[in-house]
N, CA, C and O atoms as a Tinker XYZ file with bonds, in Angstrom:
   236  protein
     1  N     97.263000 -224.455000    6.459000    73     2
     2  CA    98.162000 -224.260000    7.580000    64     1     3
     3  C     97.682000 -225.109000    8.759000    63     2     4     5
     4  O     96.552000 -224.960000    9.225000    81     3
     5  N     98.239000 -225.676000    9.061000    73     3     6
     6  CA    98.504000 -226.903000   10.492000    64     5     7
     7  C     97.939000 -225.463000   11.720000    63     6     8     9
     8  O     97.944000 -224.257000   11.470000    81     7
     9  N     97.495000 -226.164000   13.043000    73     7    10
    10  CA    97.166000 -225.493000   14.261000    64     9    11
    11  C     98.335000 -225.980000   14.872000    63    10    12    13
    12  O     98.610000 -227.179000   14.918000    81    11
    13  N     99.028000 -225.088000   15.342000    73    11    14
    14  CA   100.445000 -225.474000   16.861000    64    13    15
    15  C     99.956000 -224.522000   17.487000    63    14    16    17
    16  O     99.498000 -223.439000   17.123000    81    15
    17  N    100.179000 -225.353000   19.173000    73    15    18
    18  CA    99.995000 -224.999000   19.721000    64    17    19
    19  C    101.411000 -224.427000   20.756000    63    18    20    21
    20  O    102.200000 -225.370000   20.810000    81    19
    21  N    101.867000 -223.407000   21.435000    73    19    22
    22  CA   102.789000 -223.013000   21.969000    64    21    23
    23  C    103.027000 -222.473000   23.260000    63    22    24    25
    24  O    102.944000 -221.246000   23.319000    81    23
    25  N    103.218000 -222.893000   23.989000    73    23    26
    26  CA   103.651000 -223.330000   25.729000    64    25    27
    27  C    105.069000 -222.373000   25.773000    63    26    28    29
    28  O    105.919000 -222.632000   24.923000    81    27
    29  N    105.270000 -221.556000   26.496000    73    27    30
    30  CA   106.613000 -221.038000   27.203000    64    29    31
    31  C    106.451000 -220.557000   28.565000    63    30    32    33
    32  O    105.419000 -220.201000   29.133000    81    31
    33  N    107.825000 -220.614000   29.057000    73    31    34
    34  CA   108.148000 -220.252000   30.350000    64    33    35
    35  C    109.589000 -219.631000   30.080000    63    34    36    37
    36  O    110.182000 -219.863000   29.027000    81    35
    37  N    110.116000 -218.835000   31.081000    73    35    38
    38  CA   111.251000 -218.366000   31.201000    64    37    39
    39  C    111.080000 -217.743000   32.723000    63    38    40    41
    40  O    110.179000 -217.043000   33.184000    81    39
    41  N    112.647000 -218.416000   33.513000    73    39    42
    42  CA   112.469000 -217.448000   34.738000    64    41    43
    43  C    114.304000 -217.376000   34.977000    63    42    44    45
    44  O    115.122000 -217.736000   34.131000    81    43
    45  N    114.552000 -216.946000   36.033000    73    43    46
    46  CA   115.996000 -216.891000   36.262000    64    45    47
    47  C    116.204000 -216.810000   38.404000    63    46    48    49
    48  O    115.287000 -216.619000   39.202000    81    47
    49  N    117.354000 -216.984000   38.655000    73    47    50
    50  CA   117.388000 -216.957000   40.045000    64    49    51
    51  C    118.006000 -215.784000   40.781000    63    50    52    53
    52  O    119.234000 -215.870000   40.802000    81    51
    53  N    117.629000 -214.953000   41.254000    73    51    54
    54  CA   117.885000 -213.162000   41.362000    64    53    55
    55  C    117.299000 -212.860000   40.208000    63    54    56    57
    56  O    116.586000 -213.629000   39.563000    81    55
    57  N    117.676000 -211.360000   39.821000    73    55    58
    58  CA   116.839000 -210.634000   38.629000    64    57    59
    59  C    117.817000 -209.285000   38.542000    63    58    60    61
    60  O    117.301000 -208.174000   38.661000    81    59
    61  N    119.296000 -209.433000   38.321000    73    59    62
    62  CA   119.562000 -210.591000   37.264000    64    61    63
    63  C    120.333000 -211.213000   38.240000    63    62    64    65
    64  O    120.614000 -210.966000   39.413000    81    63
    65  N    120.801000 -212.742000   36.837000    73    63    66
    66  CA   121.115000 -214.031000   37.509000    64    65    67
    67  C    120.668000 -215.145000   36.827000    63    66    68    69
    68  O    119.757000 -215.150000   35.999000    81    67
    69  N    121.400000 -216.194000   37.232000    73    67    70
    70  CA   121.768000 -217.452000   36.187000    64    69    71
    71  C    119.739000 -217.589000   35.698000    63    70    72    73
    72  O    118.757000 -217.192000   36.325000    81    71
    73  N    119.842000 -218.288000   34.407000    73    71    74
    74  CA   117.992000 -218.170000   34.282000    64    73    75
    75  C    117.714000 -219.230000   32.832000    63    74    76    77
    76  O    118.447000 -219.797000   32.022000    81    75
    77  N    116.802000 -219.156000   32.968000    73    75    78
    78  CA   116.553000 -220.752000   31.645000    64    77    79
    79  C    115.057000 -220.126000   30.684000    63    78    80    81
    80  O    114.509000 -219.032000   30.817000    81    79
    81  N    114.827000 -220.830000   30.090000    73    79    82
    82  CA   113.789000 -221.097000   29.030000    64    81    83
    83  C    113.819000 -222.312000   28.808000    63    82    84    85
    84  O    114.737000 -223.127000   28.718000    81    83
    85  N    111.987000 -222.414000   28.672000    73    83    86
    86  CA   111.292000 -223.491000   27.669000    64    85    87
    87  C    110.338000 -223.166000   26.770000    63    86    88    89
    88  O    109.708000 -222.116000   26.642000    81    87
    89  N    110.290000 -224.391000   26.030000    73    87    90
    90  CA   109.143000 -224.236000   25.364000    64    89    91
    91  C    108.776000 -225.344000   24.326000    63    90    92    93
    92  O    109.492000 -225.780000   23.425000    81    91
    93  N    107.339000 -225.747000   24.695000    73    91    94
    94  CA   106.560000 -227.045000   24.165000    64    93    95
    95  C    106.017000 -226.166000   22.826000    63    94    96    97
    96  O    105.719000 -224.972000   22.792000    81    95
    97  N    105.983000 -227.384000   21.491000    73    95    98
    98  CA   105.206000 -226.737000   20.556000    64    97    99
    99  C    104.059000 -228.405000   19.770000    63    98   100   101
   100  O    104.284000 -229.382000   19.056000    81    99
   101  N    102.939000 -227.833000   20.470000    73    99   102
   102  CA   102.322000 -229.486000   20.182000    64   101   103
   103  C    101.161000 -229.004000   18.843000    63   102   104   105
   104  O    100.305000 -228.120000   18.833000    81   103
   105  N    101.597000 -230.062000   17.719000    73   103   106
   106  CA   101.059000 -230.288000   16.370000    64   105   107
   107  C    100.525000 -231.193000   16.462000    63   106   108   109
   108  O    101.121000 -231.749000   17.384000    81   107
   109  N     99.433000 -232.095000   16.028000    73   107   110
   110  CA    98.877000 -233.119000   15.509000    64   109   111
   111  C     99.410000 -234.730000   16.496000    63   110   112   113
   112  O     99.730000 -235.853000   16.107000    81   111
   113  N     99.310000 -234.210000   17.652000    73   111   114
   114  CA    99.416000 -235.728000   18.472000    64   113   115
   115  C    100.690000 -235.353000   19.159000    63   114   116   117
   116  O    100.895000 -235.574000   20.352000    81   115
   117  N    101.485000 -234.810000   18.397000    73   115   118
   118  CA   103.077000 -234.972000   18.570000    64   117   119
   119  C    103.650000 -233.574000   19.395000    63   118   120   121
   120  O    103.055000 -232.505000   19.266000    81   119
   121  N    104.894000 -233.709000   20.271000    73   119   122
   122  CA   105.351000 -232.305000   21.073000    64   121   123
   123  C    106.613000 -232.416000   20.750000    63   122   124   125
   124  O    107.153000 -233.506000   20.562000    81   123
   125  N    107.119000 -231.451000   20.668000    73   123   126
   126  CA   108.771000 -230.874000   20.575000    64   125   127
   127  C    109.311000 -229.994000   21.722000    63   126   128   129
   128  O    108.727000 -228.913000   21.653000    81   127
   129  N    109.974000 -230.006000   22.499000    73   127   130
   130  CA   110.306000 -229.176000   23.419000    64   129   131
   131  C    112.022000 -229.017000   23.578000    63   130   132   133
   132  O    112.969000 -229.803000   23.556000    81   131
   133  N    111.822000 -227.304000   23.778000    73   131   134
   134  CA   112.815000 -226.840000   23.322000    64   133   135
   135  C    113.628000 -226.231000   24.567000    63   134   136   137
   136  O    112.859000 -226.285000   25.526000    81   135
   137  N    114.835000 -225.684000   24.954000    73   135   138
   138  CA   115.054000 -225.089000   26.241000    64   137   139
   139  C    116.515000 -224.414000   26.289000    63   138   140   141
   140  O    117.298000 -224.706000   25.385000    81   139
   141  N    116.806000 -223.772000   27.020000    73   139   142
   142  CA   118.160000 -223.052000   27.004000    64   141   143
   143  C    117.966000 -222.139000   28.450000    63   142   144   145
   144  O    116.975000 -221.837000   29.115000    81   143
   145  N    119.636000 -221.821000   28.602000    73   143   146
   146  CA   119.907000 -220.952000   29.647000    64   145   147
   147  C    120.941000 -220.078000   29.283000    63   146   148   149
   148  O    121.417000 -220.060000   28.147000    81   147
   149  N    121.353000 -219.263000   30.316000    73   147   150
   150  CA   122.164000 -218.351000   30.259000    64   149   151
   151  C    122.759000 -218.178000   31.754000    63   150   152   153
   152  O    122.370000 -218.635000   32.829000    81   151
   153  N    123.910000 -217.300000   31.397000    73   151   154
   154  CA   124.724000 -217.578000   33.249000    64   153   155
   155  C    124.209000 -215.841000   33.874000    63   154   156   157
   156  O    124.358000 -215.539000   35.058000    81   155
   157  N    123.643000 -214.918000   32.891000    73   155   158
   158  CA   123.704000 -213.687000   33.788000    64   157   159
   159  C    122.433000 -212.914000   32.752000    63   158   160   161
   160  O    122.511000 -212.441000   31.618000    81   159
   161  N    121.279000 -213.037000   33.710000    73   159   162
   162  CA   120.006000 -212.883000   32.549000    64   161   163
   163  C    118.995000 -211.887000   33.273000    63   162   164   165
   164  O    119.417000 -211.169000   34.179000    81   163
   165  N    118.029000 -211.855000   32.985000    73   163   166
   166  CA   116.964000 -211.081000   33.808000    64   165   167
   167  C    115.465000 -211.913000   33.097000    63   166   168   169
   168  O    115.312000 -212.269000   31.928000    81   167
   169  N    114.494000 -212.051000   34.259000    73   167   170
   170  CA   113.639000 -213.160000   33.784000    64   169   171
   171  C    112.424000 -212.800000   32.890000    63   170   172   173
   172  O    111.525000 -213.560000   32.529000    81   171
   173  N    112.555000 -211.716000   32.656000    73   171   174
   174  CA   111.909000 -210.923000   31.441000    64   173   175
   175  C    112.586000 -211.307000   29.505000    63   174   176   177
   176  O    111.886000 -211.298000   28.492000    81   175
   177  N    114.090000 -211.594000   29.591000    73   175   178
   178  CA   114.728000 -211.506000   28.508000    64   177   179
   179  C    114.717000 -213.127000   28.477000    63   178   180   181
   180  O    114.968000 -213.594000   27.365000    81   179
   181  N    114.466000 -214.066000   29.514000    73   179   182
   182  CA   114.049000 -215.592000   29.551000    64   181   183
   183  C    113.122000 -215.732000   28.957000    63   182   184   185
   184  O    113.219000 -216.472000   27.978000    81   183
   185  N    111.606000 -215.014000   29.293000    73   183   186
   186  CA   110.398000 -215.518000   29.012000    64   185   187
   187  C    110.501000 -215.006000   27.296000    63   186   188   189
   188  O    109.704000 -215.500000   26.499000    81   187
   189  N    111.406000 -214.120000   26.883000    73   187   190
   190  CA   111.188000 -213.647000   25.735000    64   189   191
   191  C    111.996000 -214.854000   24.767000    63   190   192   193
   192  O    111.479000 -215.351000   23.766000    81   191
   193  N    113.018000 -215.117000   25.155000    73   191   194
   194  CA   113.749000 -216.039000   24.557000    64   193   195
   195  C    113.378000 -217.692000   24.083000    63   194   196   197
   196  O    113.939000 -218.411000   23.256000    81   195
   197  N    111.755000 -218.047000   25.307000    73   195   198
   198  CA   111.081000 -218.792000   25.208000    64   197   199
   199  C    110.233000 -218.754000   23.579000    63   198   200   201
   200  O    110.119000 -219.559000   22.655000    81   199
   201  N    109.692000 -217.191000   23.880000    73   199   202
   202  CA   108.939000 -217.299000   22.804000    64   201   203
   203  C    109.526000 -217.584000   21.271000    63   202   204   205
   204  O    109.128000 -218.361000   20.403000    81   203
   205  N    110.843000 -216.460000   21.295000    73   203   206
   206  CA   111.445000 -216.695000   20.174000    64   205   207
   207  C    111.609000 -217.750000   19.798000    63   206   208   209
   208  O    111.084000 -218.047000   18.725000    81   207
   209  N    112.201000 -218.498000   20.336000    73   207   210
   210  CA   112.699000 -219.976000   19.765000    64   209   211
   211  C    111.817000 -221.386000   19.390000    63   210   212   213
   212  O    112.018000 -222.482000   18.866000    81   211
   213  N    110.508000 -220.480000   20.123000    73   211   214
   214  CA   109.056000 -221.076000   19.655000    64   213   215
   215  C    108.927000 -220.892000   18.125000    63   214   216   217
   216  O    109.174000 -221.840000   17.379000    81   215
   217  N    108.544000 -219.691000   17.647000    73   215   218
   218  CA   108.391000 -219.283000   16.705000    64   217   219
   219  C    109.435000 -219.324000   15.624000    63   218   220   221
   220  O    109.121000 -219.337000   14.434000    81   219
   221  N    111.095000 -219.350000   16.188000    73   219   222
   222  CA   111.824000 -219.688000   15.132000    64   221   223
   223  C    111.582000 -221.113000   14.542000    63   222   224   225
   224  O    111.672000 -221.312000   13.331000    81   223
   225  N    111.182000 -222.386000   15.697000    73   223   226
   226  CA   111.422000 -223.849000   15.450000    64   225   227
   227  C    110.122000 -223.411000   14.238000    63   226   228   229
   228  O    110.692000 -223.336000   13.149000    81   227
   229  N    108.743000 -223.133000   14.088000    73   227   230
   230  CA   108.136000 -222.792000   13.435000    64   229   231
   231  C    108.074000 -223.122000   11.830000    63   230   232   233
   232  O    107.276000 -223.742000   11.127000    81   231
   233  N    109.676000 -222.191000   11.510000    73   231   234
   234  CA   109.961000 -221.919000   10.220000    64   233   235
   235  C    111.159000 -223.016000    9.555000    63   234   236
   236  O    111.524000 -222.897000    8.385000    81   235
């Protein structure tokens, strides 16, 4: 099994309110970065959405 490494953020503007995700996943030299938003969020369900989509690119 390969080492990745996995970077997220998620925040939004109010709480709730428009809000985004990222997220870097760096393997062997190389990074992929991933990101999304939403129009009516809370910045708890951002930072989570970061992770997920970490771990989905994964598989």
């Amino acid at each position: 099994m390969d080492h990745v490494e996995l970077f997220t953020d998620g925040a939004c503007s109010g709480n709730p309110g428009p809000g985004g995700w990222g997220a870097i996943l760096r393997s062997k030299g190389q990074e992929r970065e991933l990101s999304g938003s939403q129009k009516n969020t809370t910045n708890n369900q951002m930072e989570m959405m970061a992770v997920i989509a970490g771990l989905e690119a994964l598989s």
